[in-house]
C-alpha positions as CSV (number, residue, x, y, z in Angstrom):
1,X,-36.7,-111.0,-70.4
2,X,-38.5,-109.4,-67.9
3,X,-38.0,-108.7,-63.7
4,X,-40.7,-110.1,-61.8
5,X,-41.0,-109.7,-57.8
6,X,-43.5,-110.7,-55.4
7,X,-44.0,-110.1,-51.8
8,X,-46.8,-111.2,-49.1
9,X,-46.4,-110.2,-45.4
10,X,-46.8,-107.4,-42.9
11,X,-48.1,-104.4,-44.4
12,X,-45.3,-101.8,-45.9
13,X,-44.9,-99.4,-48.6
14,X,-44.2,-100.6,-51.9
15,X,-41.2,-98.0,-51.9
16,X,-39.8,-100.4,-49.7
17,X,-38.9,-102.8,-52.4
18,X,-39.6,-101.3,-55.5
19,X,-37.4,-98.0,-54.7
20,X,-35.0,-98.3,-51.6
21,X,-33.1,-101.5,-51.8
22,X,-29.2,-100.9,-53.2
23,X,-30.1,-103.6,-56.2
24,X,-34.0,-102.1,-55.8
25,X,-36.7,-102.9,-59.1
26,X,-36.0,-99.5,-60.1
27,X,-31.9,-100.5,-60.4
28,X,-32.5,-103.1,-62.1
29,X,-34.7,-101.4,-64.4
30,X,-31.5,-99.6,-66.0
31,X,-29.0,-102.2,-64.7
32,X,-30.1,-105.7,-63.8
33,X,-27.5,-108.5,-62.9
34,X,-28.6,-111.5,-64.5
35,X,-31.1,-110.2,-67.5
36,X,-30.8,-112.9,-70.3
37,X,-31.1,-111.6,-73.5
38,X,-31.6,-107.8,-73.1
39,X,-29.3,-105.1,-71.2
40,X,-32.8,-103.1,-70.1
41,X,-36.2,-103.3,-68.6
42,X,-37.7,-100.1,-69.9
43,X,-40.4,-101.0,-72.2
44,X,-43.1,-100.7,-69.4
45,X,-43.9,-101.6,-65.8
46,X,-46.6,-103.0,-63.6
47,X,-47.4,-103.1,-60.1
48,X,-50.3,-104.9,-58.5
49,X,-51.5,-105.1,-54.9
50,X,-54.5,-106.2,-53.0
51,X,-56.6,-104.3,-50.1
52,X,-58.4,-106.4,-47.7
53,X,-61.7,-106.6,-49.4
54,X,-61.1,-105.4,-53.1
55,X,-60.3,-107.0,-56.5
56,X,-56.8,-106.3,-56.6
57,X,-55.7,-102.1,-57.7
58,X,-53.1,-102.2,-60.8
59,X,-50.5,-99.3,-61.8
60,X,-49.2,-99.7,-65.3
61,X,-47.2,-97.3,-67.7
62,X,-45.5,-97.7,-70.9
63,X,-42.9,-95.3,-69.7
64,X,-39.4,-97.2,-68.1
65,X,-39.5,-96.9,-64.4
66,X,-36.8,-94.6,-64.3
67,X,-39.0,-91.8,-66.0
68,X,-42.5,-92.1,-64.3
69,X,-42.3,-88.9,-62.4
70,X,-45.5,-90.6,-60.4
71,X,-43.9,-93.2,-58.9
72,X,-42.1,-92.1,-55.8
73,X,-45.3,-90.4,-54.2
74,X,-47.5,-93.4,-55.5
75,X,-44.9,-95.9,-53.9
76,X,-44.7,-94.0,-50.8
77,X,-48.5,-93.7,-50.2
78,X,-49.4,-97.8,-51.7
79,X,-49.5,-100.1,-48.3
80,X,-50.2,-103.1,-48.7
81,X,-49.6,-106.9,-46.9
82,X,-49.5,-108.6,-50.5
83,X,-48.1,-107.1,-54.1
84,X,-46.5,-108.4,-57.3
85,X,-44.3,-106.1,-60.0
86,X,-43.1,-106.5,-63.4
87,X,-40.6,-105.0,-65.0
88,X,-41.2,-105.5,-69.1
89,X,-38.2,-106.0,-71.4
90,X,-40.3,-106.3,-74.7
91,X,-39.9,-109.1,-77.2
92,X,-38.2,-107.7,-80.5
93,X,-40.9,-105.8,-82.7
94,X,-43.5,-106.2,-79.9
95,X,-45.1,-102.8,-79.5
96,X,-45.2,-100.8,-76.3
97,X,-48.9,-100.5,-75.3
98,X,-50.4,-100.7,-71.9
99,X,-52.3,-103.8,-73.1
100,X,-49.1,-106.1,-73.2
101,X,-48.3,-104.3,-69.7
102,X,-48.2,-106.8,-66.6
103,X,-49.7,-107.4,-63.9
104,X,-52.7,-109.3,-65.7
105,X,-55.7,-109.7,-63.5
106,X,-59.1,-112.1,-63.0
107,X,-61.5,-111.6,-60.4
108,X,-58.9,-111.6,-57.1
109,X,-55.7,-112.9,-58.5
110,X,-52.6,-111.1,-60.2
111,X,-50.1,-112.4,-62.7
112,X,-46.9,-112.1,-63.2
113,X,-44.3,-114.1,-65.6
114,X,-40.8,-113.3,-67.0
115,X,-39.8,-115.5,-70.1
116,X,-40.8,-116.3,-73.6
117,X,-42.1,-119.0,-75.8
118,X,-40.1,-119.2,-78.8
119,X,-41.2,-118.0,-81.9
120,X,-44.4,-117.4,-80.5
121,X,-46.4,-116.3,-83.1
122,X,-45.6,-118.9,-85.2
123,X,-45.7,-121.4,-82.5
124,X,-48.2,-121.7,-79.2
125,X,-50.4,-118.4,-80.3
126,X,-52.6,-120.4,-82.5
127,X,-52.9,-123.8,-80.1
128,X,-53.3,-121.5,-77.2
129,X,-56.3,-119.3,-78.2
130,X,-57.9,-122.7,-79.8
131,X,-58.6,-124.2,-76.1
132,X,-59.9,-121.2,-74.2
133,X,-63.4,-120.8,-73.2
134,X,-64.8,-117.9,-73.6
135,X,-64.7,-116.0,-70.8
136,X,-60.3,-116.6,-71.0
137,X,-60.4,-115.9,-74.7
138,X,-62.2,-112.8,-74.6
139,X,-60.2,-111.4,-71.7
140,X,-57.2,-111.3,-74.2
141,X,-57.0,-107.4,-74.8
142,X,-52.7,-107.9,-76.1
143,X,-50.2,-109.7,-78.2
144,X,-47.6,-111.1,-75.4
145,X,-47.2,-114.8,-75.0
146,X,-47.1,-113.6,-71.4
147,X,-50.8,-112.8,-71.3
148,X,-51.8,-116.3,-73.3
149,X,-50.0,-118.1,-70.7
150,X,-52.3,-116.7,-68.3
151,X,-55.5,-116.7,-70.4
152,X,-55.0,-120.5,-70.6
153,X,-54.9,-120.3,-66.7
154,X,-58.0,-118.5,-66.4
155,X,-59.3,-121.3,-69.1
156,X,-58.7,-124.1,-66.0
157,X,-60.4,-122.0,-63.2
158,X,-63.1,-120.9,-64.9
159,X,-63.6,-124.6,-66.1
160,X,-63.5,-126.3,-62.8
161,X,-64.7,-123.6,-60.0
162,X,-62.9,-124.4,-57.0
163,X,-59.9,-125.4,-58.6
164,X,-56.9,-125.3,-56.5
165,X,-54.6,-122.4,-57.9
166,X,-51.3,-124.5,-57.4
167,X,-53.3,-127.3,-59.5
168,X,-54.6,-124.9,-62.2
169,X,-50.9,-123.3,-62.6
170,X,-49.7,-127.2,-63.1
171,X,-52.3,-128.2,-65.6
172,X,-51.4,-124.9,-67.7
173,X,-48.0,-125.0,-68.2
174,X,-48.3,-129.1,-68.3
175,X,-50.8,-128.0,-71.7
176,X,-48.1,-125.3,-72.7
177,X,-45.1,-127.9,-72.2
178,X,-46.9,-130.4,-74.2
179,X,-47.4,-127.7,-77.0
180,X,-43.7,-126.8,-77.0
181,X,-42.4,-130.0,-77.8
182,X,-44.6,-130.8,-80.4
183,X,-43.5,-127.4,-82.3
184,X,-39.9,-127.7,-80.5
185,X,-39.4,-124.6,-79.1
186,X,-38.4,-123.2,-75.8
187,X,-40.2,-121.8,-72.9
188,X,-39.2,-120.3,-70.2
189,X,-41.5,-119.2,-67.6
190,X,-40.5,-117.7,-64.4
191,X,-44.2,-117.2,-63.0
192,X,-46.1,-115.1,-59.7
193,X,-49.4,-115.4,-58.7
194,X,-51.6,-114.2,-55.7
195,X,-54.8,-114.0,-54.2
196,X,-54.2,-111.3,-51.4
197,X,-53.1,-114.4,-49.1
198,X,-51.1,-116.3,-50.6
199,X,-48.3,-116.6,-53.0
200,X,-48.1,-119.5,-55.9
201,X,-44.8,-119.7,-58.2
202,X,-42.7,-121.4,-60.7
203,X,-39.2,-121.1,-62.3
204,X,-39.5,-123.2,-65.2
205,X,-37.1,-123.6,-68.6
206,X,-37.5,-126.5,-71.1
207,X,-34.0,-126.3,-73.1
208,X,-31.8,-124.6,-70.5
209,X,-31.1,-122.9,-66.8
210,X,-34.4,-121.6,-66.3
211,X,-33.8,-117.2,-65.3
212,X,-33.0,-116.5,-62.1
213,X,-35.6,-116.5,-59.6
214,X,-35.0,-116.4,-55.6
215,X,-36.7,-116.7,-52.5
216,X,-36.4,-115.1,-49.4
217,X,-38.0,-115.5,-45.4
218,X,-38.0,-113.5,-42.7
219,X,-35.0,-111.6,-43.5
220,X,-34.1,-109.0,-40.4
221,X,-35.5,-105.9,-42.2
222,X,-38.8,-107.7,-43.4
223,X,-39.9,-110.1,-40.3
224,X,-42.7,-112.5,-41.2
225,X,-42.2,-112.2,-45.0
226,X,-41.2,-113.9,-48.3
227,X,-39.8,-112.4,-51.4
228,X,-39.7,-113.7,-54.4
229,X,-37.7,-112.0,-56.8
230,X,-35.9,-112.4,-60.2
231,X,-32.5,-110.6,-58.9
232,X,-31.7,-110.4,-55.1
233,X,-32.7,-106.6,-54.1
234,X,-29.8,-106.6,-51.1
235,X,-27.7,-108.5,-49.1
236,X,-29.2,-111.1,-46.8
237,X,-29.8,-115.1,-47.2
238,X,-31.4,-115.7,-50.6
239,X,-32.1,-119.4,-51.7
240,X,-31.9,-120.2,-55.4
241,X,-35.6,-121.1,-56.6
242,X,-35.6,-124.8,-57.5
243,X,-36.1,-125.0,-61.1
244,X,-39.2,-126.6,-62.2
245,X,-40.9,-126.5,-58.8
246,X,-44.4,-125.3,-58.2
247,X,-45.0,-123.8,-54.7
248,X,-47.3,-122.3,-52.6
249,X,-46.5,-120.0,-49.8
250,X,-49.3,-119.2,-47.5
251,X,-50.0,-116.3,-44.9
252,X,-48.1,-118.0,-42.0
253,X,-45.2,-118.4,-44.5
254,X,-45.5,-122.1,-44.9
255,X,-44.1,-123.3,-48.2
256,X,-45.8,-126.3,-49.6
257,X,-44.2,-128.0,-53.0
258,X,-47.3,-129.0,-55.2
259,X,-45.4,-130.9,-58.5
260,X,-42.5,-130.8,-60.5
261,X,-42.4,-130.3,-63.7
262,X,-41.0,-132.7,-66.7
């Protein structure tokens, strides 16, 4: 499974978080903590951040973090008040293209997930693709259940302009829940998204413990911010993300819960 992190407060350096910390992204890019299923994170990597103004600006490489000789200097020079990054530990025989690389984008908001669907080929692909609209189906340019997740997302606001984000997120993975039990198969999906100004997540699992995922506010070297991250990054006051939860987190840092999840 993948790493997923997510930040949104005072402008910094992404080096900040995806370099410096002792248990940093790119640490847990050759040894993550609590990585279920693999022992690496090197089939790829993603960062995405909004500028006041833009459609959100996307980095991705099919190289592990460890070896993009880019990323220090791009790291370094990146501010931003609002970013997402994924770490990608390919499913078994998926291949390594840029197109299966996260973050996934529409119009102002970025996408991040770590989990699986089961089987997912055999499974949800089908179903999935068979209720998009157009506009969701033909942004598919990959093979991940990752990106199908968020195509069906896409389906919802593109369907009903206006829709909350919090609210599409729930009708999505209520649809992709449904699916899963009528082909009985897992999910887990450990999902970020943002707008620039806000943060929207969800640490869901269907069979079992859903992956770690924690949450973090105002700690001493990042005032006025929240982290959410798959694997603490260092030591400070990190709360478990309740599983099953939907959230929203919003530019003054107010956490709102929007549903829970069967």
């Amino acid at each position: 499974m993948c790493r997923i992190l997510g930040y949104l407060g005072p402008s910094i350096a992404l080096n900040r978080l995806v370099l410096e910390p002792e248990h940093s992204l790119l640490v847990q890019s050759y040894k993550p903590k609590e990585l279920d299923g693999a022992v690496l994170n090197g089939d790829g990597f993603g960062l995405g951040w909004h500028r006041e103004g833009d459609d959100p600006f996307v980095y991705r490489n099919i190289l592990p973090l460890w070896n993009d000789r880019n990323l220090d200097d791009l790291c370094r020079y990146i501010q931003a008040k609002n970013f997402v990054v994924n770490l990608r530990s390919a499913t078994s025989k998926m291949p390594l293209d840029l197109s299966n690389c996260q973050p996934f984008t529409h119009n102002d908001l970025l996408f991040v997930h770590n989990g699986l669907i089961e089987k997912f080929f055999e499974s949800l692909h089908r179903p999935i693709r068979e209720r998009l609209c157009d506009v969701a189906y033909r942004k598919i340019q990959g093979l991940t259940d990752s990106e199908h997740i968020f195509a069906l997302l896409v389906h919802h606001l593109e369907q009903e302009p206006g829709l909350d984000l919090a609210e599409a997120l729930k009708r999505t993975m209520s649809e992709i829940i449904e699916l899963a039990e009528q082909k009985d198969v897992r999910v887990a999906a450990n999902i970020i998204l943002t707008t620039g100004d806000r943060l929207v997540a969800l640490r869901y699992d269907n069979r079992q413990t859903a992956p770690s995922f924690y949450l973090l506010k105002n700690a001493p070297q990042f005032p006025d911010s929240a982290i959410l991250t798959s694997e603490a990054l260092f030591e400070a006051d990190w709360q478990t993300y309740n599983q099953s939860e939907i959230v929203s987190i919003d530019r003054d840092l107010q956490i709102k819960s929007y549903a829970m999840l069967g």
